[in-house]
VEXKOL-955680 format. One record per residue: residue in one letter; x, y, z of N, C-alpha, C, O in turn; residue number from 1. Coordinates in steps of 0.02 Angstrom, whole numbers, m for minus. Layout:
<recs>
<rec residu="A" n_u="X" n_v="Y" n_w="Z" ca_u="X" ca_v="Y" ca_w="Z" c_u="X" c_v="Y" c_w="Z" o_u="X" o_v="Y" o_w="Z" num="NUM"/>
...
</recs>
This chain:
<recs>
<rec residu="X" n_u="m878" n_v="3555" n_w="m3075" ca_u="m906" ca_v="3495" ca_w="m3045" c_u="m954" c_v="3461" c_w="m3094" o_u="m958" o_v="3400" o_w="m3098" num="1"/>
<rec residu="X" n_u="m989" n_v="3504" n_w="m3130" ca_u="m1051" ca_v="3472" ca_w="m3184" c_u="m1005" c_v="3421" c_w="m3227" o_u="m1011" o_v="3360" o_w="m3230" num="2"/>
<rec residu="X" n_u="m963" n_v="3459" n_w="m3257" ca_u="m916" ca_v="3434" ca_w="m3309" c_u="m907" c_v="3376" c_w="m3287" o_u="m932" o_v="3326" o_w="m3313" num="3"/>
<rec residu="X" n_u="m862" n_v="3377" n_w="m3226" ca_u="m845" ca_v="3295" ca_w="m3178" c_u="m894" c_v="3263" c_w="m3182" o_u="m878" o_v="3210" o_w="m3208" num="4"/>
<rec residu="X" n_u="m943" n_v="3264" n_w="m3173" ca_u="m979" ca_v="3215" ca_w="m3181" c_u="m1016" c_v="3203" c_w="m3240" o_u="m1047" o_v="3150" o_w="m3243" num="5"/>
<rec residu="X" n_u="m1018" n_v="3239" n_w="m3283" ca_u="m1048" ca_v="3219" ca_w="m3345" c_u="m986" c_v="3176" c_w="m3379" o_u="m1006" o_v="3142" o_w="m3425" num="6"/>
<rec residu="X" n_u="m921" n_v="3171" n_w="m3367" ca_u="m876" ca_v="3132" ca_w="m3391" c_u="m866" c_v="3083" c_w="m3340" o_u="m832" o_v="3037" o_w="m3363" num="7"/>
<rec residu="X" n_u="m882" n_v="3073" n_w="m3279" ca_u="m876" ca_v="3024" ca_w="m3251" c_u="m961" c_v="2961" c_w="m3298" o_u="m968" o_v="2904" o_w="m3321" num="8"/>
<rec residu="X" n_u="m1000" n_v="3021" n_w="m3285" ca_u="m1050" ca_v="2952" ca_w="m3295" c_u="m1050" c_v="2938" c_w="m3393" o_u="m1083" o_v="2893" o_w="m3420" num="9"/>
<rec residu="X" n_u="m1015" n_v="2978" n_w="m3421" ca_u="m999" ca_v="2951" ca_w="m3499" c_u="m954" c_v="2912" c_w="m3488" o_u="m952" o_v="2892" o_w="m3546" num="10"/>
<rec residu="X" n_u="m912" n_v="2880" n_w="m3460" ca_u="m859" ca_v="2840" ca_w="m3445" c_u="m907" c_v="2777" c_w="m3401" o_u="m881" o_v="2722" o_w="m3392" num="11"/>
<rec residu="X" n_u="m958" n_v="2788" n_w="m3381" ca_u="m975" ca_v="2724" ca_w="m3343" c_u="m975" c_v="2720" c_w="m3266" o_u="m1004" o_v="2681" o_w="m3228" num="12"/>
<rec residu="X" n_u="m936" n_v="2771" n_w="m3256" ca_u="m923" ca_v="2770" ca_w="m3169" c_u="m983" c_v="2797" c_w="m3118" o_u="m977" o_v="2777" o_w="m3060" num="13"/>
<rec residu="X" n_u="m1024" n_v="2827" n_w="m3130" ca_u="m1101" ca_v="2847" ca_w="m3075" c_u="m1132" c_v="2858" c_w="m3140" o_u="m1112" o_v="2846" o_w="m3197" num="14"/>
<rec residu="X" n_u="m1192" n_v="2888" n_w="m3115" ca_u="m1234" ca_v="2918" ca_w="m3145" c_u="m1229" c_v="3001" c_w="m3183" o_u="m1186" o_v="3044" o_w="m3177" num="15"/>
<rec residu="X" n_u="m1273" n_v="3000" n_w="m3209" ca_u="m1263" ca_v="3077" ca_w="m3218" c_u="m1282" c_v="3114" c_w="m3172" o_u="m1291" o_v="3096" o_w="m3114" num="16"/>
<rec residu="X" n_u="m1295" n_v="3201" n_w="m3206" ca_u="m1313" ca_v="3252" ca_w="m3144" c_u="m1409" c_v="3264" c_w="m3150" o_u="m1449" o_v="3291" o_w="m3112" num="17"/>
<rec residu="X" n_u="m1414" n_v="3235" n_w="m3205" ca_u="m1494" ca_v="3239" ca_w="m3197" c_u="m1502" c_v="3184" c_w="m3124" o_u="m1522" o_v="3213" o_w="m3073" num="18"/>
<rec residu="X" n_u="m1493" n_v="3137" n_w="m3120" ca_u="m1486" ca_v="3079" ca_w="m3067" c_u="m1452" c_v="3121" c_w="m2998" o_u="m1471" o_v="3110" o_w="m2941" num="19"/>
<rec residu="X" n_u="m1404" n_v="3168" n_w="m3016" ca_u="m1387" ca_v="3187" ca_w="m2951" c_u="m1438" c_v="3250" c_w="m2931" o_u="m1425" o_v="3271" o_w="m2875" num="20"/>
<rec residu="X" n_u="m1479" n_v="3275" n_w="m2958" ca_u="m1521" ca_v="3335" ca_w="m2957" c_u="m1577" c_v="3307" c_w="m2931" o_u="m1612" o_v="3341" o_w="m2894" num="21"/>
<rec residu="X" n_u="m1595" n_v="3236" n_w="m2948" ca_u="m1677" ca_v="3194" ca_w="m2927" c_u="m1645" c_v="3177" c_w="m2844" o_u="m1674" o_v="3191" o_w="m2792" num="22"/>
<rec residu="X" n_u="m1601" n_v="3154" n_w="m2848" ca_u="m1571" ca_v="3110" ca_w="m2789" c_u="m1579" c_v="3190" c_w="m2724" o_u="m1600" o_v="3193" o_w="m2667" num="23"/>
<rec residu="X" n_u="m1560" n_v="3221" n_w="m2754" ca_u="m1557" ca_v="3276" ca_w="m2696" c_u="m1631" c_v="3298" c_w="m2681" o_u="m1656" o_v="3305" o_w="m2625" num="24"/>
<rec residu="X" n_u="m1656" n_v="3304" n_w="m2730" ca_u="m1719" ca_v="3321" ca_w="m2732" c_u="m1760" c_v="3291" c_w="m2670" o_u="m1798" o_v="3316" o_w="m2629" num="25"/>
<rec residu="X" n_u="m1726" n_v="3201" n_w="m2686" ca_u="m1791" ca_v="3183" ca_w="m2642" c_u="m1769" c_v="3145" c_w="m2582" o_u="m1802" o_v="3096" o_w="m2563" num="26"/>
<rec residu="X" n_u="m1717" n_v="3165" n_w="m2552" ca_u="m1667" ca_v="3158" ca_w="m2495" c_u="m1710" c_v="3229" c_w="m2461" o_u="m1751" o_v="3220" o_w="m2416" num="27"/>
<rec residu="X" n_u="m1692" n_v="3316" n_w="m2492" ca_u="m1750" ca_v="3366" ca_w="m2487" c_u="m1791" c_v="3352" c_w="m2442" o_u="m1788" o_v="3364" o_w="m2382" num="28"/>
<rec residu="X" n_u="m1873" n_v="3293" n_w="m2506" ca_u="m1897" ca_v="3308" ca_w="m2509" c_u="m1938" c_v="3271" c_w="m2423" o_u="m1985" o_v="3288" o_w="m2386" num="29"/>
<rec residu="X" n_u="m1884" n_v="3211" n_w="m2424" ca_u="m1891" ca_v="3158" ca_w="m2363" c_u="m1885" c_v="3207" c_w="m2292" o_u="m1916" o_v="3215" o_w="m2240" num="30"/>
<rec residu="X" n_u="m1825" n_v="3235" n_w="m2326" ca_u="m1824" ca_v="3289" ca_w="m2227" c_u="m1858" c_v="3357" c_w="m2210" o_u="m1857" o_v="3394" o_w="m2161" num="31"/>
<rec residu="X" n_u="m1890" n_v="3358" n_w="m2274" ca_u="m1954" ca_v="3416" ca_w="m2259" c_u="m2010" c_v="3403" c_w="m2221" o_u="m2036" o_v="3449" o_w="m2190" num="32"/>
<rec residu="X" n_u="m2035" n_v="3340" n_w="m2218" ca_u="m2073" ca_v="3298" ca_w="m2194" c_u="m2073" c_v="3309" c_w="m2099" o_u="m2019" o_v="3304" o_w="m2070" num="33"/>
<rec residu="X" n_u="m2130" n_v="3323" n_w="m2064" ca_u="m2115" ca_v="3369" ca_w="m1999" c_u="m2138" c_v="3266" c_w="m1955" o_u="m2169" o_v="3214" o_w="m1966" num="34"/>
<rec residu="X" n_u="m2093" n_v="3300" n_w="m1908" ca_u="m2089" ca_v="3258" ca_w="m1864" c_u="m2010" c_v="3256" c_w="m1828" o_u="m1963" o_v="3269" o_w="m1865" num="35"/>
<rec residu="X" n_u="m1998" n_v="3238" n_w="m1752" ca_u="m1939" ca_v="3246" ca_w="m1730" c_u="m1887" c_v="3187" c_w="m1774" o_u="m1832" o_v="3202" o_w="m1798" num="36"/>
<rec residu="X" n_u="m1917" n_v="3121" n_w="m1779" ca_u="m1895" ca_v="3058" ca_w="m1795" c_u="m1926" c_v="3048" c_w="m1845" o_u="m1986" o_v="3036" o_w="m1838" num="37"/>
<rec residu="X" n_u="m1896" n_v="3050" n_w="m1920" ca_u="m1923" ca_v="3025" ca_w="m1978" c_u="m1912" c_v="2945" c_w="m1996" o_u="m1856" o_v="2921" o_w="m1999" num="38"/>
<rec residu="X" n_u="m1965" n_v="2911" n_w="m2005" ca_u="m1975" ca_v="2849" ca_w="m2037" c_u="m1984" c_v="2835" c_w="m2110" o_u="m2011" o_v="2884" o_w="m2136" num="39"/>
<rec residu="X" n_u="m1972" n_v="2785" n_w="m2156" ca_u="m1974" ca_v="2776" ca_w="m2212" c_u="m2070" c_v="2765" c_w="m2245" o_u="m2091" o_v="2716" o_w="m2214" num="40"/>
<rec residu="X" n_u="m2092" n_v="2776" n_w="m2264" ca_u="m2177" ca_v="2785" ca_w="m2280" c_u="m2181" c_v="2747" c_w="m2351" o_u="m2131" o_v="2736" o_w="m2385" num="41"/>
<rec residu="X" n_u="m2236" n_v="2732" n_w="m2365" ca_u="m2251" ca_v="2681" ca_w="m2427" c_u="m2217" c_v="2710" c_w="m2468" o_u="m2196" o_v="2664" o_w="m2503" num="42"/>
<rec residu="X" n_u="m2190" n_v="2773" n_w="m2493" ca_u="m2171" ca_v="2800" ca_w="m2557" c_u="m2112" c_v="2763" c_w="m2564" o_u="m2092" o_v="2752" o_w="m2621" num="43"/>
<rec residu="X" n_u="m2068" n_v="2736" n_w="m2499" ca_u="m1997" ca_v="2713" ca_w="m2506" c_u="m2005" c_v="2637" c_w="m2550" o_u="m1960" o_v="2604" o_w="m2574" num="44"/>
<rec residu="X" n_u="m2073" n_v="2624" n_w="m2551" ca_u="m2057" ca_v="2559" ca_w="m2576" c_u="m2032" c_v="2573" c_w="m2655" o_u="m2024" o_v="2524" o_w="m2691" num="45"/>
<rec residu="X" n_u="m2023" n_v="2630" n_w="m2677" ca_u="m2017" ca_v="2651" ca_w="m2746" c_u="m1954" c_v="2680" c_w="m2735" o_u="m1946" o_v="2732" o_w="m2703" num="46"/>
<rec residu="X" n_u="m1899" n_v="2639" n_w="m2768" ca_u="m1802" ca_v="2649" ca_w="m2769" c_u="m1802" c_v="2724" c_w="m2779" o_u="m1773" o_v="2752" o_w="m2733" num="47"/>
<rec residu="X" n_u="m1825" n_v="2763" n_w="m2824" ca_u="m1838" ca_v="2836" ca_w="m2826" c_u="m1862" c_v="2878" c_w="m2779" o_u="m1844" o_v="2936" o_w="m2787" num="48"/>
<rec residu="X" n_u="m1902" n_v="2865" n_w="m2723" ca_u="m1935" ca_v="2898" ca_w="m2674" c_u="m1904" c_v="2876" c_w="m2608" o_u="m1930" o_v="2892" o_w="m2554" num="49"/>
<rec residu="X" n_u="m1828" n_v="2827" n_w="m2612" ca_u="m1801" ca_v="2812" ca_w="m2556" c_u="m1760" c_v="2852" c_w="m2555" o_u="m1738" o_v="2873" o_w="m2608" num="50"/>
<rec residu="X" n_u="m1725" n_v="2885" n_w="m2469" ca_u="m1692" ca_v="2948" ca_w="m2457" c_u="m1620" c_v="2897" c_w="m2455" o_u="m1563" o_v="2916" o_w="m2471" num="51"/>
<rec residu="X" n_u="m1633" n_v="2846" n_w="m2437" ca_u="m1558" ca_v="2806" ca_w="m2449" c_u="m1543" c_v="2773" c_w="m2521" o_u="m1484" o_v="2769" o_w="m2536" num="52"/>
<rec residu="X" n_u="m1576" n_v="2757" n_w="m2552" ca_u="m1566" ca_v="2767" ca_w="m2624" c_u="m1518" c_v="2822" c_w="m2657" o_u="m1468" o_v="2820" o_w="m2692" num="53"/>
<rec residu="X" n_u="m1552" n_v="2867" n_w="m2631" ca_u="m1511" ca_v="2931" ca_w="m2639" c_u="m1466" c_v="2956" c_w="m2622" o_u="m1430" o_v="2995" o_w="m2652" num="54"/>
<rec residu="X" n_u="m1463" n_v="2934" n_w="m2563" ca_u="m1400" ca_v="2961" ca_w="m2527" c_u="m1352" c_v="2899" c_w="m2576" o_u="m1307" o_v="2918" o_w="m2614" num="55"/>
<rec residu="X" n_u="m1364" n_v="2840" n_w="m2570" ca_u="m1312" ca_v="2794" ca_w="m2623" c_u="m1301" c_v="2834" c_w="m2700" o_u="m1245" o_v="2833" o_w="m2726" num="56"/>
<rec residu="X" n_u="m1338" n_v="2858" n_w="m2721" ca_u="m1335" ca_v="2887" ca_w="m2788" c_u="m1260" c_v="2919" c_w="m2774" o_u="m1205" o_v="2896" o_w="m2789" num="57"/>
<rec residu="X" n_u="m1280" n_v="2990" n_w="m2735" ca_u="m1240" ca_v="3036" ca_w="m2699" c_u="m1176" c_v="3026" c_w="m2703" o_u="m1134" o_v="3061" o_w="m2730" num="58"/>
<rec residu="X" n_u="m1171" n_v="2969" n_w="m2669" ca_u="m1098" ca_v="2939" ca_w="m2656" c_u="m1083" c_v="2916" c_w="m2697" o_u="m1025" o_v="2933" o_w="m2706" num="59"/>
<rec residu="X" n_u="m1103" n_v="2873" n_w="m2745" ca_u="m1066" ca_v="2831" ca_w="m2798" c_u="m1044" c_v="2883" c_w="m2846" o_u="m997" o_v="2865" o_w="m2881" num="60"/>
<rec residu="X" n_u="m1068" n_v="2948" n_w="m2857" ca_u="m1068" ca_v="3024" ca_w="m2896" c_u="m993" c_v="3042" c_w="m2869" o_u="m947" o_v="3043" o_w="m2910" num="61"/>
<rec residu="X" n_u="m980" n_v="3058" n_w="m2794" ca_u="m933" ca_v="3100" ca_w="m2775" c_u="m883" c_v="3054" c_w="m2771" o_u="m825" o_v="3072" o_w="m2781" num="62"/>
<rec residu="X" n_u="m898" n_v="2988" n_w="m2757" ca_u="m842" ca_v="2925" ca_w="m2763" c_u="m822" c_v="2937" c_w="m2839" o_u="m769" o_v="2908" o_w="m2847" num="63"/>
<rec residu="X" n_u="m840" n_v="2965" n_w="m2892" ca_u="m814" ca_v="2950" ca_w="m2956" c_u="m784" c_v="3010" c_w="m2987" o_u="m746" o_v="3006" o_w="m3035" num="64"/>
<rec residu="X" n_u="m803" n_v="3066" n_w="m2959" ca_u="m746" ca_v="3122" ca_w="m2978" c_u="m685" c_v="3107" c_w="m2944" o_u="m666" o_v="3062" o_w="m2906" num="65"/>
<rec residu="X" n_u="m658" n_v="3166" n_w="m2974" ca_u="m595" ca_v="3207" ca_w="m2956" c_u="m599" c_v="3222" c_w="m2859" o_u="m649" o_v="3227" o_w="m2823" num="66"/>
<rec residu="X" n_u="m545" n_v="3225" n_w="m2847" ca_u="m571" ca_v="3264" ca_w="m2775" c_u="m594" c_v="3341" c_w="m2776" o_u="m631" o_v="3363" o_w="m2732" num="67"/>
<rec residu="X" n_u="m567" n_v="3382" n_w="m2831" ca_u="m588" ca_v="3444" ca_w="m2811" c_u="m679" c_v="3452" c_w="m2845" o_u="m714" o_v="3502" o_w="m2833" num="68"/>
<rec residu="X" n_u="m699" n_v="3400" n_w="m2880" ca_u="m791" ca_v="3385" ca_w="m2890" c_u="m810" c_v="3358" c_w="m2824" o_u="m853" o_v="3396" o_w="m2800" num="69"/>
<rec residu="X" n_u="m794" n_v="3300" n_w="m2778" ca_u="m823" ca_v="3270" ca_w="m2740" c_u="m814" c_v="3309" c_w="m2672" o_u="m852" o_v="3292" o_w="m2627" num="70"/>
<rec residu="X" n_u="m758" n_v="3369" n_w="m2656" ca_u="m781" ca_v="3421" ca_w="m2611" c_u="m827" c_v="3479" c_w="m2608" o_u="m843" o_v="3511" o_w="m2557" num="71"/>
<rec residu="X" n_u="m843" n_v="3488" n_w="m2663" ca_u="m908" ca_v="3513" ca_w="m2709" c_u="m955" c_v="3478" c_w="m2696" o_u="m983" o_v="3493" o_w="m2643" num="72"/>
<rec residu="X" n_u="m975" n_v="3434" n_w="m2725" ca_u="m1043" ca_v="3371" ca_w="m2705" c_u="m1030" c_v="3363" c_w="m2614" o_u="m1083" o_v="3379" o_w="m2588" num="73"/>
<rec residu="X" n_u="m994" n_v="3349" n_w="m2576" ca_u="m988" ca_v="3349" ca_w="m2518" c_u="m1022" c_v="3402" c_w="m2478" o_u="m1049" o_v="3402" o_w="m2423" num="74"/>
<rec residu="X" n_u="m1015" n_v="3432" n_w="m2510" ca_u="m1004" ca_v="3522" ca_w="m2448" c_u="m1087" c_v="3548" c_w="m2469" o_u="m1111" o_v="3597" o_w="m2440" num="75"/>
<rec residu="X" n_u="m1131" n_v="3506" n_w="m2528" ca_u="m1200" ca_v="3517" ca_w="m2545" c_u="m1235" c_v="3436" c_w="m2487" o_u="m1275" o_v="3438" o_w="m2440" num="76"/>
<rec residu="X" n_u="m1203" n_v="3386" n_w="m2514" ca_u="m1212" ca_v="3316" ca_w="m2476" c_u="m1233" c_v="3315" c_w="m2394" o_u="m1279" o_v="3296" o_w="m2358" num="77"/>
<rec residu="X" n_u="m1173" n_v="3345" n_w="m2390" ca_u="m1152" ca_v="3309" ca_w="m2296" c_u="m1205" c_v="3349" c_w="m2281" o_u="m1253" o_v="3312" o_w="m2271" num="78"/>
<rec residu="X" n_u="m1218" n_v="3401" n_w="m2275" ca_u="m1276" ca_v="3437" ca_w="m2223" c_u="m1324" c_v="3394" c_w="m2252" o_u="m1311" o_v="3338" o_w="m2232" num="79"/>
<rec residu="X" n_u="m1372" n_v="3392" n_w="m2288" ca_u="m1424" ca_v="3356" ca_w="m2295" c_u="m1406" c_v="3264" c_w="m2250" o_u="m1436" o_v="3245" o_w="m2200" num="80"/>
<rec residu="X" n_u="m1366" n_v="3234" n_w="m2279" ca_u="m1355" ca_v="3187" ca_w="m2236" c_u="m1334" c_v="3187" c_w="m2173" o_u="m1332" o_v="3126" o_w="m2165" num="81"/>
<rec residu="X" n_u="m1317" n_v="3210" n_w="m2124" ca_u="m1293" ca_v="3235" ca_w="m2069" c_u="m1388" c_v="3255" c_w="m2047" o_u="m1409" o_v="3222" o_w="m1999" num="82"/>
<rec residu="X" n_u="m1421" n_v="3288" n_w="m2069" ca_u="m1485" ca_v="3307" ca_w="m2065" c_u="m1539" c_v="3227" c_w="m2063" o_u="m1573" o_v="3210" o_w="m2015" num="83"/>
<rec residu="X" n_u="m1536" n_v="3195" n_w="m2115" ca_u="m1547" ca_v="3106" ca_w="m2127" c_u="m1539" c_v="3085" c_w="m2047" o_u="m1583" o_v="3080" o_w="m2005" num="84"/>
<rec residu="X" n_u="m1454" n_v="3073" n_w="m2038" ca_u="m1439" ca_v="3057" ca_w="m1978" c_u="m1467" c_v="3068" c_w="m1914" o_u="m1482" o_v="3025" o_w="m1873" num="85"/>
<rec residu="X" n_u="m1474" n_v="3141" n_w="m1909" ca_u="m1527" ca_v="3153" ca_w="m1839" c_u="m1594" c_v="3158" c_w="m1833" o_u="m1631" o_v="3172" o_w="m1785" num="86"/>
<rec residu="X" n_u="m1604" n_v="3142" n_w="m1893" ca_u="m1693" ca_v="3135" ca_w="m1890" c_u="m1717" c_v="3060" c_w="m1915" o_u="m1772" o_v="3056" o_w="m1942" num="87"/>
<rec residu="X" n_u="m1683" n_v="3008" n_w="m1908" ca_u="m1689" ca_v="2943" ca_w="m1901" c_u="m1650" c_v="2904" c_w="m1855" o_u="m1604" o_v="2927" o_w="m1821" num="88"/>
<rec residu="X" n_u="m1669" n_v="2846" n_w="m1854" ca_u="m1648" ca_v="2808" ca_w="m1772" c_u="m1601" c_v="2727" c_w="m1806" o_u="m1626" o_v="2688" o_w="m1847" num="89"/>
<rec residu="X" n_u="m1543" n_v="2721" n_w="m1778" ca_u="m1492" ca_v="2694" ca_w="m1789" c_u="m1545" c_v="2603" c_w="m1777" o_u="m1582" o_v="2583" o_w="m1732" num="90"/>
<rec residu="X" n_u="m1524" n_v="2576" n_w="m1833" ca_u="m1569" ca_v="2502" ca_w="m1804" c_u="m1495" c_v="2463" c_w="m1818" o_u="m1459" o_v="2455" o_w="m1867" num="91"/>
<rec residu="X" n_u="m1495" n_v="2442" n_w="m1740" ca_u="m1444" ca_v="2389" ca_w="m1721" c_u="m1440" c_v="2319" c_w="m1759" o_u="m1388" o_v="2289" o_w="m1770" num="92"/>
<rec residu="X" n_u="m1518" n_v="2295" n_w="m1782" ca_u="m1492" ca_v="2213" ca_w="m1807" c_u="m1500" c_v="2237" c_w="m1876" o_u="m1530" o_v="2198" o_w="m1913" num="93"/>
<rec residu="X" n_u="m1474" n_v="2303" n_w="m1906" ca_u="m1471" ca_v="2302" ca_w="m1970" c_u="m1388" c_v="2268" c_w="m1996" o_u="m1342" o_v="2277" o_w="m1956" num="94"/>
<rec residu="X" n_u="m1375" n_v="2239" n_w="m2049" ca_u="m1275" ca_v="2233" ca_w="m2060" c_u="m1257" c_v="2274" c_w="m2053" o_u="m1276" o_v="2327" o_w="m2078" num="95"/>
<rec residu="X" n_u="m1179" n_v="2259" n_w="m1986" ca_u="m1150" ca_v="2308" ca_w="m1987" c_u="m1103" c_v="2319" c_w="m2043" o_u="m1058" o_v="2357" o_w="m2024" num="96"/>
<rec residu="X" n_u="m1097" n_v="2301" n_w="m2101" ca_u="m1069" ca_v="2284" ca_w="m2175" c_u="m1079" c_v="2319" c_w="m2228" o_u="m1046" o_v="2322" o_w="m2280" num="97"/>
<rec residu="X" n_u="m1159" n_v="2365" n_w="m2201" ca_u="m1184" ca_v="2422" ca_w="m2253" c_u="m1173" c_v="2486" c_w="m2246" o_u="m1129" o_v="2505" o_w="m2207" num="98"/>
<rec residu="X" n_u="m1202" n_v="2523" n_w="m2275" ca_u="m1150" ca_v="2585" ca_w="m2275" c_u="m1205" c_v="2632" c_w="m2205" o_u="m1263" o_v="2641" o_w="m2222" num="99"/>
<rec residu="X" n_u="m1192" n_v="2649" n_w="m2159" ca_u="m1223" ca_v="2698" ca_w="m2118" c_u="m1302" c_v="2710" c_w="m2129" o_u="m1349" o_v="2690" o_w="m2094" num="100"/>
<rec residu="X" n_u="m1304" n_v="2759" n_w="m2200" ca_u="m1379" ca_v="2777" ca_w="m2186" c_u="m1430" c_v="2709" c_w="m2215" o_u="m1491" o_v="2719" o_w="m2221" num="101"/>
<rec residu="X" n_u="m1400" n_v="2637" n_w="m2232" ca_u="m1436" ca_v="2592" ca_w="m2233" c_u="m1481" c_v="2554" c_w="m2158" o_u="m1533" o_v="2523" o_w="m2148" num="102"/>
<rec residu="X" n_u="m1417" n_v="2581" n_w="m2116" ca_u="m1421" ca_v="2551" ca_w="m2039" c_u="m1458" c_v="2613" c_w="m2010" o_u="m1432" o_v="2639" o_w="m1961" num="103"/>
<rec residu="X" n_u="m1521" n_v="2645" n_w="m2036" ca_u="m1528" ca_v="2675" ca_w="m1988" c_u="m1631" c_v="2660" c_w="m1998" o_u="m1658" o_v="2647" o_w="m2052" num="104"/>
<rec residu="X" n_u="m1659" n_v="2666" n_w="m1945" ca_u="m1719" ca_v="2629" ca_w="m1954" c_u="m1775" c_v="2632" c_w="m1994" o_u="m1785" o_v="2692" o_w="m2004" num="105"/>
<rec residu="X" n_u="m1823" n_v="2593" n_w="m2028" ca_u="m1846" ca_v="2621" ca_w="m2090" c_u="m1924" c_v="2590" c_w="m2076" o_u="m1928" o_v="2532" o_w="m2095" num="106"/>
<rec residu="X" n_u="m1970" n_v="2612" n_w="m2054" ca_u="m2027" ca_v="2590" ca_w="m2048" c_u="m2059" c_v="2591" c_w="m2104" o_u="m2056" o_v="2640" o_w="m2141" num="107"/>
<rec residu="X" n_u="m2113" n_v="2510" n_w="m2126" ca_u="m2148" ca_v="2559" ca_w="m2222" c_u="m2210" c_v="2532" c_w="m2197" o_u="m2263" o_v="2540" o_w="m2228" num="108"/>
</recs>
């Protein structure tokens, strides 16, 4: 999977895995944070300290391998996002045009 992506992002297609190692990190570091319903906090105003930032990283990563890398990145991914999902609250007048964890509510 490393490989996959160190040749996906030498080719141009995502990022690398240092980028996929921060991105997880602080997707982590967002749902460690205690409370039933997590909201977005001043740190999000910084593209690096956003858990949907990351989760976009994520995806544009497993969108650019192989399938047998991006069920790898998946099977580390989905629980943490699936986790995102139930500990934030779906905001209706967000576009319905964006990808899921953009539409979901983000207080700063």
């Amino acid at each position: 999977m490393l490989r996959q992506i160190t040749e996906a992002a030498q080719a141009g297609r995502c990022q690398d895995v240092e980028s996929m190692a921060s991105a997880i990190a602080t997707l982590k570091r967002f749902l460690r944070r205690s409370g039933a319903v997590l909201t977005l906090d001043q740190d999000a105003d910084c593209p690096c300290c956003d858990p949907r930032t990351a989760i976009d990283t994520l995806h544009r990563i497993a969108m650019a391998v192989p399938p047998t890398g991006r069920r790898e990145i998946q099977a580390i991914v989905d629980p943490l996002a699936e986790r995102y999902r139930a500990r934030t609250l779906h905001d209706p007048s967000s576009p319905q045009d964006s990808p899921w964890w953009w539409r979901r509510i983000a207080d700063r």
